[in-house]
C-alpha positions in Angstrom: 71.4 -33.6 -35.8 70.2 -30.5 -37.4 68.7 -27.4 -35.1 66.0 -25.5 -37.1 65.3 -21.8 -36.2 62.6 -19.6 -37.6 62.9 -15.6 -38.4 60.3 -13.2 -36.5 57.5 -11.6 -39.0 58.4 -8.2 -40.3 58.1 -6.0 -36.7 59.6 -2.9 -38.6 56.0 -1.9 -39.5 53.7 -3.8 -37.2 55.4 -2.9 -33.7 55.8 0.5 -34.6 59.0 1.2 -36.1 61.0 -0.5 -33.0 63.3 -3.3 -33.3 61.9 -7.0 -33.6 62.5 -9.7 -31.2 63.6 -13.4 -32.2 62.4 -16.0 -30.1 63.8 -19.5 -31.0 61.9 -22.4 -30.2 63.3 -24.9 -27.6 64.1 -28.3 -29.0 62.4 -31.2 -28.2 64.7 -34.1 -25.7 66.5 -35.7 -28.8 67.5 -32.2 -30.7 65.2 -32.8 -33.2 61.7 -30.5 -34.5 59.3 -32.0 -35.8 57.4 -30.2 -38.8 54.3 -30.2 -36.7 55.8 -28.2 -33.8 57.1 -25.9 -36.6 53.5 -25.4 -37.7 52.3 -25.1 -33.8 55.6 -22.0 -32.9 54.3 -19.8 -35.9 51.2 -18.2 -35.1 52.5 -18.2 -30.8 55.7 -16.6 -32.0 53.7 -13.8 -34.0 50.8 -13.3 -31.5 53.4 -13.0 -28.8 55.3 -10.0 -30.7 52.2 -8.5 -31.4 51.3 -8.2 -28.0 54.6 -6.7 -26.9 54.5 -4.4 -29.4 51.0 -3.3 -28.5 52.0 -2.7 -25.0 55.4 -0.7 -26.0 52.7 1.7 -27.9 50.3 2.1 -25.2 53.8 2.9 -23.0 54.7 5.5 -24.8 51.1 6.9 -25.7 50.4 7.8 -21.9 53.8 8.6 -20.7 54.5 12.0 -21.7 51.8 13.4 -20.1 51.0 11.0 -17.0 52.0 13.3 -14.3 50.0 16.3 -15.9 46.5 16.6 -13.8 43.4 17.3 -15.5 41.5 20.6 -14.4 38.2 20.8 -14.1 36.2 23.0 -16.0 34.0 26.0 -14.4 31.0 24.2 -15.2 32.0 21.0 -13.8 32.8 23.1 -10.7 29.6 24.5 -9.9 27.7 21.1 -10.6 30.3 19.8 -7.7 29.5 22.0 -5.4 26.0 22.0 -6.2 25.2 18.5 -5.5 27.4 18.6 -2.1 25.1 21.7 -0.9 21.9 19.7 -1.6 23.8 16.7 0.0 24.9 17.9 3.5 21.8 20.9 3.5 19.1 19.5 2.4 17.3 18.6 5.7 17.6 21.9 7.1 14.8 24.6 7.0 14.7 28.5 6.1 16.9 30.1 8.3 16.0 33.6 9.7 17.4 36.4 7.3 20.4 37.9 9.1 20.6 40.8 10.9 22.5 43.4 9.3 25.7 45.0 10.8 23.8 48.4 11.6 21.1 47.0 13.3 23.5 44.7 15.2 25.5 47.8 16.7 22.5 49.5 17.6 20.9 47.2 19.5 24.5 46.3 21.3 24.7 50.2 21.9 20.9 50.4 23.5 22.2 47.5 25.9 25.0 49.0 27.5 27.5 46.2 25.5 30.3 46.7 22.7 29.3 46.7 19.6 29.6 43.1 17.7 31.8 43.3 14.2 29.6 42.3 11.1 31.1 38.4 10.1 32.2 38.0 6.8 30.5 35.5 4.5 27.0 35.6 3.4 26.6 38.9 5.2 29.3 40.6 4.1 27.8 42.0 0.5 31.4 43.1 -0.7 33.2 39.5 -0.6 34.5 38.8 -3.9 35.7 35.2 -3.0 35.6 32.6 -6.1 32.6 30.4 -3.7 30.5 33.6 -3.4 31.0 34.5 -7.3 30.1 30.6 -8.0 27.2 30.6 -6.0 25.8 33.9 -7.2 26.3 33.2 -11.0 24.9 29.4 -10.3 21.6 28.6 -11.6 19.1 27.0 -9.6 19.7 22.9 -9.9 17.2 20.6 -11.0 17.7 18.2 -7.8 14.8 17.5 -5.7 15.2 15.8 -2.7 13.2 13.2 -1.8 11.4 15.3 1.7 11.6 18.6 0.2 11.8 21.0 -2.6 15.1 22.7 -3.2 15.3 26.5 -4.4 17.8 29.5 -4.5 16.2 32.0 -2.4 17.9 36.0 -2.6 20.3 36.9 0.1 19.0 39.4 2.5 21.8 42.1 2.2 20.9 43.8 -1.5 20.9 40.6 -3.7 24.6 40.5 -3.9 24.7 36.5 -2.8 22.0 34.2 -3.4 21.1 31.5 -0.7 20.7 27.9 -1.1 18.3 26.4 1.4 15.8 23.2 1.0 12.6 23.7 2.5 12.1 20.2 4.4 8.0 19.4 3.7 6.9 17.1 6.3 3.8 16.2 6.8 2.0 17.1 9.6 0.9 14.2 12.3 -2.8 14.3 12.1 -4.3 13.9 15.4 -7.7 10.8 16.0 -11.2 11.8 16.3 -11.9 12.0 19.4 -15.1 9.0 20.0 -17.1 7.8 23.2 -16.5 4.4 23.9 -19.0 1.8 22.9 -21.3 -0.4 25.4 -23.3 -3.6 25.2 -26.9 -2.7 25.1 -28.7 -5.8 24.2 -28.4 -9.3 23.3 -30.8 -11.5 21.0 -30.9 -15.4 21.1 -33.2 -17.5 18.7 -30.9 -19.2 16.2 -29.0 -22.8 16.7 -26.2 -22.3 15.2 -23.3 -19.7 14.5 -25.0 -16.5 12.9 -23.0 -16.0 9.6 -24.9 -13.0 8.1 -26.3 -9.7 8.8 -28.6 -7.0 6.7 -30.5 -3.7 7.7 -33.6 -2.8 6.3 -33.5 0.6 3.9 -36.1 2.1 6.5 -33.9 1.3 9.9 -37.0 -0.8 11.4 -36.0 -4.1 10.8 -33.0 -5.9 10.1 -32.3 -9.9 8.9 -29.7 -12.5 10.1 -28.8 -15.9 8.6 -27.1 -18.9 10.4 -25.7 -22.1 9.8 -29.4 -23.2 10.9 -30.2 -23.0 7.7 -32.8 -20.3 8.6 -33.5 -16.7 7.9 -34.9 -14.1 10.6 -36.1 -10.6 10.7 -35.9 -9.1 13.7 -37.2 -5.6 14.6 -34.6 -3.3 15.8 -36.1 -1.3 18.3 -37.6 -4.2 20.8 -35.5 -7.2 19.5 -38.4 -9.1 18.8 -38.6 -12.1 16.2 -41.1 -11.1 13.0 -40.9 -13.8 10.9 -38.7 -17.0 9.9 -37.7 -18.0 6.6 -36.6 -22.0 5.5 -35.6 -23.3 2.2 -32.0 -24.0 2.3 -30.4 -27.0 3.0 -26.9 -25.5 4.2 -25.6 -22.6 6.0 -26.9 -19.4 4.9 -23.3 -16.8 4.4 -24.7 -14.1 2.9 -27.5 -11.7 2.3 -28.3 -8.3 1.0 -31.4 -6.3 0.4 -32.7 -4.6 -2.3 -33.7 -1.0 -2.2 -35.8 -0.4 -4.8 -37.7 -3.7 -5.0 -39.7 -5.4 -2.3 -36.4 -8.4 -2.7 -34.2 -10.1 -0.1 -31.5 -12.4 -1.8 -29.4 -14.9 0.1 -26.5 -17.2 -0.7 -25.4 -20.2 1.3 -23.3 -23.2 0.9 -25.6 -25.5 -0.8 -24.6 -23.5 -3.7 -28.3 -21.9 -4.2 -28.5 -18.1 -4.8 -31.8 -17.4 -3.9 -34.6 -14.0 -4.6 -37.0 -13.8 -1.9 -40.3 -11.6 -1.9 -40.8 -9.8 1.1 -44.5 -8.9 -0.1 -45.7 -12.9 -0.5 -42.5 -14.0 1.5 -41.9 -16.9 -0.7 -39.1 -18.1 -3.1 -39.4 -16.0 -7.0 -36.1 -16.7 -8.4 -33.3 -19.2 -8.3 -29.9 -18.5 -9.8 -27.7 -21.6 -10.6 -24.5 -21.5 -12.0 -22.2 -21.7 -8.9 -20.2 -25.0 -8.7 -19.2 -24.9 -5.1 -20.3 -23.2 -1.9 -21.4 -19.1 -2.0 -20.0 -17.1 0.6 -20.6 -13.3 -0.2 -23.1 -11.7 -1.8 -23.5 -7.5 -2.7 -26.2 -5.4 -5.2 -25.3 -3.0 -6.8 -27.0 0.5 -5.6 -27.9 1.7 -9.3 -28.5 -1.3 -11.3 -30.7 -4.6 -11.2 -27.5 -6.7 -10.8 -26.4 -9.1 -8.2 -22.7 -10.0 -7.3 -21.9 -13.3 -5.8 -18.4 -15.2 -4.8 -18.2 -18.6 -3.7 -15.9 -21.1 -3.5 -15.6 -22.3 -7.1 -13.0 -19.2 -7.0 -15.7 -16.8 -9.3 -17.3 -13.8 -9.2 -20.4 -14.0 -10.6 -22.7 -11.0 -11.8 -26.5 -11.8 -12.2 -29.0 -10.1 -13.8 -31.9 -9.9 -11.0 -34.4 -9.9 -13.4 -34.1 -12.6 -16.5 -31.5 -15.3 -14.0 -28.7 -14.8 -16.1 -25.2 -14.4 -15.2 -24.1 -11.3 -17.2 -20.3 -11.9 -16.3 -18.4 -14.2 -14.5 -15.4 -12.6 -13.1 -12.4 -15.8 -13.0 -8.9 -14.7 -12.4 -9.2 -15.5 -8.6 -7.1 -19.1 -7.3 -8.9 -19.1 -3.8 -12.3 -19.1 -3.0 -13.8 -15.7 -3.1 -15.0 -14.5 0.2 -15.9 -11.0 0.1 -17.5 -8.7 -2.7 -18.2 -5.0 -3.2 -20.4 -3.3 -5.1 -20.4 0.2 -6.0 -21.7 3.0 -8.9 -18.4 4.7 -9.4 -15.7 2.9 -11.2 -14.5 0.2 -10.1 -18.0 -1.1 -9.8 -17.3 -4.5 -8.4 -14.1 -5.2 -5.7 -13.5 -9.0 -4.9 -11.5 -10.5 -1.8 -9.8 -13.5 -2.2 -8.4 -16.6 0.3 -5.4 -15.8 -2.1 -4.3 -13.4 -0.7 -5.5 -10.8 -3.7 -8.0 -7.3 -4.2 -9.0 -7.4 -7.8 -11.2 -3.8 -9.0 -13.4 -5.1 -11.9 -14.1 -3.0 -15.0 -18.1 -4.1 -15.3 -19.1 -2.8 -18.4 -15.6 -4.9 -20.0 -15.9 -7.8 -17.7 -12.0 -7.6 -17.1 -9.9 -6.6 -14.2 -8.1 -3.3 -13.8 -6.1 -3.4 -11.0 -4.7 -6.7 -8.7 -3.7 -5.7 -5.2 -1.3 -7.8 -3.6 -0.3 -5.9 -0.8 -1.8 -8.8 2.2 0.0 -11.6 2.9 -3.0 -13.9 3.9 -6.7 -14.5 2.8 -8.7 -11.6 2.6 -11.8 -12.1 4.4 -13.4 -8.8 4.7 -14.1 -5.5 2.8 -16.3 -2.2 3.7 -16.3 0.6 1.5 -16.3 4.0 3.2 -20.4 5.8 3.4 -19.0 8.9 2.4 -15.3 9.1 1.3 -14.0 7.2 -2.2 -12.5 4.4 -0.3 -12.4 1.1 1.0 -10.8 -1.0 3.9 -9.8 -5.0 3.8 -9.0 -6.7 6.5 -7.0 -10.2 6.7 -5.5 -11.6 10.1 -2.3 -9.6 9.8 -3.4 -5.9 9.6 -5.9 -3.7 8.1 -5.3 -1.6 5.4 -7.1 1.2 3.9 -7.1 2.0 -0.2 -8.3 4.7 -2.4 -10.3 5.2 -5.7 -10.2 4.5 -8.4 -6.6 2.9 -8.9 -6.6 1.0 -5.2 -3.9 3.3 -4.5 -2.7 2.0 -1.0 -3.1 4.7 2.1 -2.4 3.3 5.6 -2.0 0.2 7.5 -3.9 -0.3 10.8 -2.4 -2.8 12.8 -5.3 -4.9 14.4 -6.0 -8.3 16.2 -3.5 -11.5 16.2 -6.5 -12.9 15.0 -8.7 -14.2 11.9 -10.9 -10.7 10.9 -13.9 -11.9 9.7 -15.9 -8.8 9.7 -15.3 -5.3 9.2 -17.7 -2.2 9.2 -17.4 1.8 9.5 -19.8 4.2 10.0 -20.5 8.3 9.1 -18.4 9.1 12.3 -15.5 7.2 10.9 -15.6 4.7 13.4 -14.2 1.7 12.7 -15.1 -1.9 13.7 -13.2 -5.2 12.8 -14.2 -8.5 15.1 -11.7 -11.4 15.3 -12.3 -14.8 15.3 -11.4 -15.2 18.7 -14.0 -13.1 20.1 -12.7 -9.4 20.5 -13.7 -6.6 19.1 -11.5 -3.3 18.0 -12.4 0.0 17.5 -10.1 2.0 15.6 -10.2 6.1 14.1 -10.8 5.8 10.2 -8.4 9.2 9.7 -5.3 7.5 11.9 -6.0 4.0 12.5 -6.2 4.9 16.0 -7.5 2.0 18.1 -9.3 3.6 20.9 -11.0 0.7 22.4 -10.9 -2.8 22.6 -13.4 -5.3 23.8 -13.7 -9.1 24.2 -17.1 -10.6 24.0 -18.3 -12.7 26.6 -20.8 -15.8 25.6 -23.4 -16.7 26.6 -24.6 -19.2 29.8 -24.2 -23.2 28.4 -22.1 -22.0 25.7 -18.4 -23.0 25.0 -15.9 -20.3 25.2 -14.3 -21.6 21.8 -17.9 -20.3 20.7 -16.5 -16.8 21.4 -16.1 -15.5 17.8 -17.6 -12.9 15.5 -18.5 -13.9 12.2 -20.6 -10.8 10.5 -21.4 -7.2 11.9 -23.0 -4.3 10.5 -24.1 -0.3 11.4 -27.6 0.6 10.9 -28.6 3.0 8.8 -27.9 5.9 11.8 -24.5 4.8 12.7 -25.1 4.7 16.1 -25.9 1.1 16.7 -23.6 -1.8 16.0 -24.7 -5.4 15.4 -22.6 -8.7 15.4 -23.6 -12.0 14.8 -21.5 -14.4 17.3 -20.5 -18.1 17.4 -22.5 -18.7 20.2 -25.3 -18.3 18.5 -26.5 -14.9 19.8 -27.0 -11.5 18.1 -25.6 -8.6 20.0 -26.3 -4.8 20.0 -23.3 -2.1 20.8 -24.1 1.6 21.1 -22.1 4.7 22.5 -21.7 5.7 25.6 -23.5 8.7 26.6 -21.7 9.6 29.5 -18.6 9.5 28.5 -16.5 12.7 27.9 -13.2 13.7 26.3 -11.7 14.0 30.4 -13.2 10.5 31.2 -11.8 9.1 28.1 -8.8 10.5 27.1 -7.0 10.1 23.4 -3.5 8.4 24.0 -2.3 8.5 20.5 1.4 8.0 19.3 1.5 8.2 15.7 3.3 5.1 14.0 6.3 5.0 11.9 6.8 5.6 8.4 6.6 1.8 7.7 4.5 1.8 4.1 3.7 -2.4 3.2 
């Protein structure tokens, strides 16, 4: 039998002028190659030398100078000891210039004691160490922590050495309004069923309420009294909103109807169809003769008052839409949806500018703010206050373990959310400070699962607060007029940092 071997590629020049290695092939059991295996040891035989080779060179590229250490450079330096100044220091405020070495012996000497020797370091204005020399020829970083705003501040002895310090800017805690607590004062009964709407008259005299009756009453608001009924729809009434330039009282309910009333003839003068489901919220807007309604066919709809045409309809909501804002400042219309979602509507585009999705469950309530540019949603984990015009988000105020299905504030910044199981809380607008809590009581022959509030509203004072309950009554809350800062203290701790 015959035993073929095969020569290795020219290594002189590939592998770097160093001497070649031969690598014959093992034999297969009977002695004998094949000419296929001779075709399959080629290109492994010359890949393998290739690699060998490529590893002698990289040997002898890094070996001579392997043990050297690279220096760092004097820039490189400073930058070092830069960022570990800023890293260990940065949480701690402007220190006290120090007291030079004179001054210290003096006032040793004037106390009977012996006099203390000046320390070295940042005192001392003749060190020439290499850390004072860095720090003095050092430039002021461009690192800004995240609490604070770092500077190089002048040494107190002549200039010589220049101090690092980060000024720490924490906000201070802002102490709660101090507010009276608020009492029952009256209570109303005349509807049969849960009272799902509330609206004040412009003038403060009278004020409206709608229920699942299917009726409509004004009631005047200083005796309580029933003035006058209105029927004509054929499903709960949800929502309602007057009009303070025109005689006009408009109401939505959940036979899908969106109707114009005339307080002058008190009869129907408009009807606005379009909705395809049940209308839970209604709002006007204060400038304009438009109307915004949200129902459950998950739209927004904006009317025109006048010719009972919908001028846009506002669809990017999944859930049914149960709140709506209206405003003159941009955003002009604000939408709260059961998913979960605050949409601020461009009106004059008809598209949305900003989606907040900071809640985590249906939002069922809104108020905008009487005097500030802001608004407060409500859903039955928290509270949370926004600002203009971008919905930036401002604080959360931690409320019921409830469904909120009302919320109001007043020029005092009082603010008032009811729960679906019947309590009431009373929270600081500044701080979110809750300073009262109340749980309504129904009343005799009712059920105490008819202990909820649906709707409540200020009047146009401030100082009286109605709610429309599940037991079918409408109750009146005012202050307290004897109470006093002594009687009723402020227990405020102000809450964490937590921003969701």
């Amino acid at each position: 039998s015959t035993q073929s071997t095969w020569d290795s590629p020219p290594s002189t020049m590939a592998l770097g002028h160093h001497q070649a290695m031969d690598v014959a092939p093992q034999s297969s059991a009977s002695g004998m190659v094949s000419d296929g295996d001779k075709d399959l040891a080629l290109p492994m035989q010359s890949l393998q030398s290739l690699v060998l080779g490529s590893l002698k060179r990289s040997r002898e590229m890094f070996l001579s100078n392997h043990s050297h250490h690279h220096t760092d450079s004097e820039r490189n330096q400073r930058m070092k000891l830069a960022l570990k100044i800023t890293s260990d220091y940065q949480h701690v405020r402007n220190m006290a210039p120090p007291v030079p070495a004179a001054q210290q012996q003096q006032t040793s000497a004037g106390a009977g004691a012996a006099p203390t020797p000046a320390s070295g370091g940042a005192t001392t204005s003749g060190s020439g160490s290499a850390v004072e020399q860095m720090l003095e020829d050092m430039p002021a970083p461009a690192i800004t922590p995240a609490n604070g705003q770092l500077i190089v501040r002048p040494g107190a002895q002549g200039g010589s050495s220049q101090q690092l310090t980060a000024i720490n800017r924490k906000k201070a805690v802002m102490q709660p309004q101090w507010h009276p607590p608020w009492t029952l004062m009256k209570v109303i009964s005349g509807h049969l069923g849960w009272v799902r709407a509330i609206a004040v008259d412009p003038s403060n005299n009278w004020f409206v309420t709608g229920s699942v009756d299917r009726t409509i009453k004004f009631w005047d608001l200083a005796t309580g009294s029933l003035k006058v009924t209105y029927t004509g729809h054929i499903s709960a009434v949800r929502g309602l909103a007057i009009d303070e330039r025109h005689p006009y009282l408009f109401s939505v309910g959940e036979d899908k109807m969106v109707k114009c009333w005339d307080l002058e003839c008190n009869r129907v003068i408009r009807h606005y169809h379009g909705h395809l489901s049940g209308v839970y919220c209604c709002a006007l807007h204060p400038s304009i003769d438009l109307l915004m309604t949200g129902g459950r066919d998950c739209t927004c709809r904006v009317w025109d008052i006048r010719h009972q045409t919908a001028v846009h309809v506002f669809a990017s909501h999944s859930e049914t839409v149960s709140s709506v804002l209206a405003q003159s400042l941009e955003p002009q219309v604000i939408t709260g949806s059961n998913d979960q979602t605050i949409k601020l509507w461009d009106l004059a585009a008809g598209k949305c500018m900003t989606t907040l999705t900071h809640h985590k469950k249906s939002v069922r309530a809104m108020c905008l703010h009487p005097s500030e540019y802001t608004f407060a949603s409500a859903t039955a984990d928290s509270i949370k206050c926004w600002k203009f015009p971008e919905g930036v988000f401002m604080r959360n105020i931690k409320s019921h373990r409830a469904i909120i299905n009302s919320l109001s504030v007043n020029q005092d910044n009082v603010l008032v959310s009811g729960g679906d199981n019947g309590s009431l809380y009373f929270h600081d607008w500044k701080t979110g400070y809750n300073f009262q809590r109340m749980q309504s009581v129904v009343q005799p022959g009712s059920l105490d699962a008819d202990n909820s509030i649906f709707c409540s509203t200020f009047d146009r004072t401030g100082t009286r607060l109605i709610t429309g309950e599940g037991d079918k009554t409408i109750k009146f809350w005012w202050e307290d007029k004897n109470a006093t800062p002594e009687t009723f203290p402020v227990e405020y701790k102000p809450p964490s940092l937590k921003r969701y």
